[in-house]
C-alpha positions in Angstrom: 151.1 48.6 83.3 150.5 52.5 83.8 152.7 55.0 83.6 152.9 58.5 86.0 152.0 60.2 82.6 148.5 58.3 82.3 147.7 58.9 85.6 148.5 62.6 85.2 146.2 63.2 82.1 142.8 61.9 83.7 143.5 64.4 86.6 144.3 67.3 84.4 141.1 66.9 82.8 139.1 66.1 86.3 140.8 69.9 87.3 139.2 71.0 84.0 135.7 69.9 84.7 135.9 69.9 88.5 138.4 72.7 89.8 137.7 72.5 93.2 138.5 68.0 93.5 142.2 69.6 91.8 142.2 72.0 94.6 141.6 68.8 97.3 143.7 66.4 95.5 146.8 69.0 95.8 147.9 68.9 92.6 148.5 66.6 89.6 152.4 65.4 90.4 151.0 62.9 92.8 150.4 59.0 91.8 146.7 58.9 92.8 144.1 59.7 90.8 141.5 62.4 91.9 137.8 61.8 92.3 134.6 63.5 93.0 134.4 62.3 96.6 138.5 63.7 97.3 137.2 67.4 97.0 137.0 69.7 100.0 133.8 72.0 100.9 134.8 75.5 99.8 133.8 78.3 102.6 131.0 80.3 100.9 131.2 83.3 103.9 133.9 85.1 102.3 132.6 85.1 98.8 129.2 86.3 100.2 130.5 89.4 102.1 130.9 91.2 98.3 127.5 90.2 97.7 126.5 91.6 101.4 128.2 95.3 100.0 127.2 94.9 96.3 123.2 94.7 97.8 123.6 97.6 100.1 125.2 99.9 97.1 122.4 98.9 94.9 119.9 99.8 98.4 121.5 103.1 98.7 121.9 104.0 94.8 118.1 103.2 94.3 117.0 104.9 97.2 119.2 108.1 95.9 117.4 107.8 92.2 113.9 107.6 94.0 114.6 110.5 96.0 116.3 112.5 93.0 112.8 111.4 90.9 111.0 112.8 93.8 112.8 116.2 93.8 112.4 116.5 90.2 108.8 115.8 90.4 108.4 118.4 92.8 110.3 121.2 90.9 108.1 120.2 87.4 105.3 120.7 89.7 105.9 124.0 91.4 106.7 125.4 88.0 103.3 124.3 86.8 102.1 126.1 89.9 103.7 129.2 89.2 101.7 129.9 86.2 97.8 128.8 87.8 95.4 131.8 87.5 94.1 133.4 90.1 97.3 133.4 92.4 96.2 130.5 94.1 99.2 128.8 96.4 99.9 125.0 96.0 98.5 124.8 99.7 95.3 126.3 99.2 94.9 123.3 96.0 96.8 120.3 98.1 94.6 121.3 101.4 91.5 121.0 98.7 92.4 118.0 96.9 93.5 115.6 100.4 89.6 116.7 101.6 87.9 116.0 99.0 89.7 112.9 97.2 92.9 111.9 99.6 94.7 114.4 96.7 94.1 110.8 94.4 93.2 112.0 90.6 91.2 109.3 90.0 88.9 109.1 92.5 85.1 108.9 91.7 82.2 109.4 94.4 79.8 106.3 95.2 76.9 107.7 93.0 79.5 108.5 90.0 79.0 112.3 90.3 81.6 114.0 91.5 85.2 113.1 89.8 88.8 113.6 90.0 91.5 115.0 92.6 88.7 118.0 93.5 85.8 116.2 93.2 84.3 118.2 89.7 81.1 117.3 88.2 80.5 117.1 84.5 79.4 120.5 84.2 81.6 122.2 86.6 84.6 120.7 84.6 83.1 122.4 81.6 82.8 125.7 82.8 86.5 125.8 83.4 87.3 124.6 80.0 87.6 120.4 80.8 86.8 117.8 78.9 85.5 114.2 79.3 85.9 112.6 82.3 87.9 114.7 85.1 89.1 111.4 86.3 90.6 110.6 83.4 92.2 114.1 82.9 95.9 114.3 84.0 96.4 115.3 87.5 98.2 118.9 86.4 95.1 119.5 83.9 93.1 119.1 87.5 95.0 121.6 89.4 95.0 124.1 86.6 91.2 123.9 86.5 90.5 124.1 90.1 93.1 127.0 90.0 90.8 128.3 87.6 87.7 127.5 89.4 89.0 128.7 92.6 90.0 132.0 91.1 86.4 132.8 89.7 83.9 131.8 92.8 87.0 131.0 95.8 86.4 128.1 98.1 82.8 128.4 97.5 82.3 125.0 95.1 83.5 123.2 97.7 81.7 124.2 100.5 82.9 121.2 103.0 86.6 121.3 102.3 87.4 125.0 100.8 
């Protein structure tokens, strides 16, 4: 014959391993024994509305980094502006670079002859102190040589887009 007290131990330990068939059996002071089946479906709505706010902070935290990167980028670049020969204006170089290549430093013509953000060829990039491969070069090492280019013979090596 059992006792209350053997029925009471197996349920303790189904709460252990199963907490939410001790929530639907209503406690262990009862004679029946708790199973698997006696448990109740747990509503998942409220425990997803935290995760509803948690991914809109971490939407709004990343889009305020991005946007913070952004700014800095822009700041490191106009102070690399500020020192390009010739007194060329940022505008004068973006307006030259989005003709020429879409402003992309990597860009390379169909034949291979013109390279880079302005479109240099081998011995242009030379003549203003480059080199290698212009596409290769980083993109501030191309504006300070088509600030340098641009200051020497103005818009005139790029006759389409200058």
């Amino acid at each position: 014959m059992l006792t209350k007290r053997t029925h009471i131990v197996p349920a303790l330990l189904l709460a252990l391993a199963f907490p939410a068939a001790a929530l639907a059996a209503g406690g262990s002071d009862s004679d029946a024994t708790v199973g698997i089946g006696d448990a109740k479906v747990a509503h998942i709505a409220p425990l997803q509305r935290p995760v509803s706010r948690f991914r809109r902070l971490i939407r709004v935290e990343s889009h305020r980094i991005a946007v913070q990167h952004q700014a800095e980028l822009r700041k490191q670049r106009r102070e690399a502006f500020a020192a390009l020969p010739g007194g060329i204006s940022l505008a004068t170089l973006e307006s030259i670079a989005s003709c020429e290549s879409g402003g992309d430093p990597t860009a390379v013509s169909a034949d291979g002859s013109y390279r880079g953000k302005y479109q240099f060829d081998y011995g242009t990039w030379e003549s203003v102190g480059g080199h290698g491969d212009p596409a290769a070069a980083p993109e501030q090492e191309q504006d300070y040589r088509a600030a340098l280019l641009y200051s020497r013979s103005g818009s005139s090596p790029w006759p389409v887009c200058g």
